[in-house]
C-alpha positions in Angstrom: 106.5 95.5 75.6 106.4 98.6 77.8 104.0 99.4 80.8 103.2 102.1 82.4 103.2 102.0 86.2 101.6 104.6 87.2 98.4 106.2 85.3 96.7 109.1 86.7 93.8 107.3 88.4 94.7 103.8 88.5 97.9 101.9 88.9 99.4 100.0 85.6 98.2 96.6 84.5 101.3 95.2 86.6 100.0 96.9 89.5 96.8 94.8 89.0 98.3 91.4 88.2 100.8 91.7 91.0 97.8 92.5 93.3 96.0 89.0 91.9 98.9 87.1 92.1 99.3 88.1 96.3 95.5 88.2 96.8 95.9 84.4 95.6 99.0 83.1 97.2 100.4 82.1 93.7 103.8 81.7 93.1 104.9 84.6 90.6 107.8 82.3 89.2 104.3 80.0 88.1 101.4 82.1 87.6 98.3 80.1 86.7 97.4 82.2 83.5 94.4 80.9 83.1 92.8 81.9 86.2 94.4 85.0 86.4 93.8 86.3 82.8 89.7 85.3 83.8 90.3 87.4 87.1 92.0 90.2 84.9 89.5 90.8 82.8 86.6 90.7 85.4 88.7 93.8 87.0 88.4 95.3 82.8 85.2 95.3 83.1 84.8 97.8 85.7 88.0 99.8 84.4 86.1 100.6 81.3 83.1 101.8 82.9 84.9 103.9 85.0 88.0 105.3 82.9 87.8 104.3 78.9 90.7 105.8 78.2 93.6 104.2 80.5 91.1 101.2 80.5 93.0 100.6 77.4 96.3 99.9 79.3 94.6 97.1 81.1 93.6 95.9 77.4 97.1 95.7 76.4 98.2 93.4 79.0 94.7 91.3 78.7 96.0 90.6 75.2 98.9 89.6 76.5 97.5 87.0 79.1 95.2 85.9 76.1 98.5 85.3 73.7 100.2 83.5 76.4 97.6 81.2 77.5 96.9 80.1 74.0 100.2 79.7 73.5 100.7 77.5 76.5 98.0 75.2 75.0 99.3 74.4 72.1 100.8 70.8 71.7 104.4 70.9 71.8 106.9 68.4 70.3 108.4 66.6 72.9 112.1 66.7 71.3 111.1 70.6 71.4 109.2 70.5 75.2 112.8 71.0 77.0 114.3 73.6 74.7 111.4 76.3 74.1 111.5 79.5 76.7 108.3 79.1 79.0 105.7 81.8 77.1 105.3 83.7 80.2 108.9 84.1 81.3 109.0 87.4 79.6 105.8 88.3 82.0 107.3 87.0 84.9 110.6 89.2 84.5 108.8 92.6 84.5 106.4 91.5 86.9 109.5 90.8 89.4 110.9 94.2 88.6 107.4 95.8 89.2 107.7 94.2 92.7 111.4 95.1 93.2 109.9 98.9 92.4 107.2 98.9 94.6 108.5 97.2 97.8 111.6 99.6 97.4 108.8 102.5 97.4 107.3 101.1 100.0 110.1 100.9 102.4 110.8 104.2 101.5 107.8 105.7 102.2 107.8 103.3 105.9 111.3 105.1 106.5 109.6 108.5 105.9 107.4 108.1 108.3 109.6 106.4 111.0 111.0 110.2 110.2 108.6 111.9 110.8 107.2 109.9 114.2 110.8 112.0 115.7 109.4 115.3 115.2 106.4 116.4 118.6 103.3 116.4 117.0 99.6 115.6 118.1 99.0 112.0 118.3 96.9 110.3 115.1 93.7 109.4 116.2 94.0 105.5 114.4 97.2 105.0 116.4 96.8 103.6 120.1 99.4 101.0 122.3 96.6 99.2 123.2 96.5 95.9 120.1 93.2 96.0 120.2 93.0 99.5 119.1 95.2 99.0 116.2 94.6 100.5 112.6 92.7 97.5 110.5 94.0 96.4 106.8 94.5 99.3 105.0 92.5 98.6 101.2 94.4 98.8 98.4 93.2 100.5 95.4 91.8 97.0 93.3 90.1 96.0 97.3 88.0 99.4 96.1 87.6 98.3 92.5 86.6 95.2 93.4 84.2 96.1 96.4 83.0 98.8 93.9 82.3 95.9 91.0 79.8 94.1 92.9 78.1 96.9 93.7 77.6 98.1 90.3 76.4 94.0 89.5 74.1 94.2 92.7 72.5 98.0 92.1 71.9 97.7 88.5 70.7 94.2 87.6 67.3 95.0 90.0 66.9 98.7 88.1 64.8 98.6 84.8 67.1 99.2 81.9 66.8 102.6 80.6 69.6 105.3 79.5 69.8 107.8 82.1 71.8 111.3 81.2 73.6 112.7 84.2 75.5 115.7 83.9 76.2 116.2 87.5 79.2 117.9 88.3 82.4 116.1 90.2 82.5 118.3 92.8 78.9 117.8 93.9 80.0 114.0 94.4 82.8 115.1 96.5 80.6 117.3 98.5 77.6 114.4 99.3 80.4 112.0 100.3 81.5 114.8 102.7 78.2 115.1 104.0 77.1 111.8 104.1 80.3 110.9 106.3 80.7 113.4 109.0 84.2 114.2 110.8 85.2 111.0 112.8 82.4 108.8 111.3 83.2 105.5 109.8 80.7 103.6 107.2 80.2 100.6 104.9 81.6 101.8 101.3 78.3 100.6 100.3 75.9 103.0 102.5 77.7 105.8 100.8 76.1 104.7 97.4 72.7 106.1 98.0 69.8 106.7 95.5 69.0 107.2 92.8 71.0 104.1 91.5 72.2 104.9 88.0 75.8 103.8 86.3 76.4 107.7 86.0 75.9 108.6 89.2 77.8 105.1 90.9 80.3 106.2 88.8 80.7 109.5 90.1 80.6 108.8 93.8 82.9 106.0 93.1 85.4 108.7 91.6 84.6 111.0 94.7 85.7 108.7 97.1 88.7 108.0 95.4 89.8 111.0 95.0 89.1 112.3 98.8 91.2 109.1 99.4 94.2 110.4 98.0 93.8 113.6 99.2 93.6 112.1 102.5 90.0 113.1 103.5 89.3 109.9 103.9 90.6 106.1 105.0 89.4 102.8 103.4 90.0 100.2 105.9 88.6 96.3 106.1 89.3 93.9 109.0 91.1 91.3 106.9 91.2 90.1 102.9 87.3 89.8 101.3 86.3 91.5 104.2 83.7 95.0 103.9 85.3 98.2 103.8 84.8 100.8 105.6 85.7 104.2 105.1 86.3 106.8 107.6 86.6 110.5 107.5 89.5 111.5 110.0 88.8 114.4 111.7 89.9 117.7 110.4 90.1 116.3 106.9 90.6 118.4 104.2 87.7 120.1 102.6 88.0 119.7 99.0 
């Protein structure tokens, strides 16, 4: 089975599970299916509200950790136990691969910038000698999803449950993110969900800040693992 590993606002499903399997400390040679494919799906359900249509990706590989978790329950014949292929080597394989890929990009990308540091140029303002003044844990895209899954749980289980229609354009998120977070400022990722507290426009802000993230107009940061994020707006960011 093929998947993709890059979709246009997410990373693939292997992106994901290789994400779980570090955030856990699991061995990828024996991932616990069952607690990943429960983890895997909790990340689904914020996929779908966000992006239906690559959500279905994420579905794809859910069925997959479904398929091989039953299969690893079923009752084996001893004679047979030593003989049958473990049901999630064929997982495991692309998942090594996956992390072959991305470490190669990764050291790629860390070489770039090693480049880059050789060339005069006006020092970063999250750069200092002093340890103290380090950069903190840059999050990763599923810190944001996850961060941005609680949220949505926290906000909308203490609103009364009616539809509300929001046709507010995407660039009008972009623009109140911009204002809310002035040049230099840093904030919780949850002060810059303000009211009124709808899925439409969580949604939308949610989408802004992604997308000034990878525009670099802004930097999602958390001290360590679990920890809040906090996004800042580096100065003379790109208006968008």
């Amino acid at each position: 089975m093929d998947y993709q590993v890059d979709l246009d606002a997410f990373h693939g499903p292997l992106d994901l599970l290789l994400f779980l399997v570090k955030r856990e400390e699991i061995d990828v040679l024996d991932i616990p299916i069952a607690r990943i494919t429960e983890q895997f799906r909790a990340y689904i359900d914020v996929l779908q509200v966000i992006d239906v249509e690559h959500a279905g990706d994420f579905l794809v590989m859910a069925g997959t950790l479904m398929e091989i978790k039953s299969r690893m329950l079923l009752p084996r014949p001893e004679e047979h136990e030593a003989e049958e292929e473990d049901p999630r080597l064929d997982l495991v394989r692309q998942l090594i691969e996956y992390k072959k890929f991305k470490e190669a990009a990764s050291l790629l990308e860390a070489r770039a910038e090693q480049q880059s540091c050789r060339l005069p140029r006006r020092p970063s303002p999250h750069v200092a000698s002093d340890p103290i003044h380090q950069p903190l844990r840059q999050a990763e895209l599923w810190d944001l999803v996850s961060a941005f899954g609680r949220l949505m749980r926290e906000t909308l289980n203490q609103q009364p449950e009616h539809l509300v229609l929001d046709h507010t354009p995407q660039h009008v998120h972009v623009e109140e993110v911009l204002r809310l977070l002035q040049e230099g400022q840093s904030l919780p990722f949850s002060a810059l969900f303000t009211p009124p507290h709808n899925r439409a426009r969580l949604v939308g802000l949610f989408l802004a800040i992604l997308e000034l993230i990878k525009n670099n107009a802004l930097i999602a940061e958390q001290d360590d693992l679990f920890s809040e994020i906090r996004l800042t707006r580096p100065p003379k960011s790109v208006e968008m």
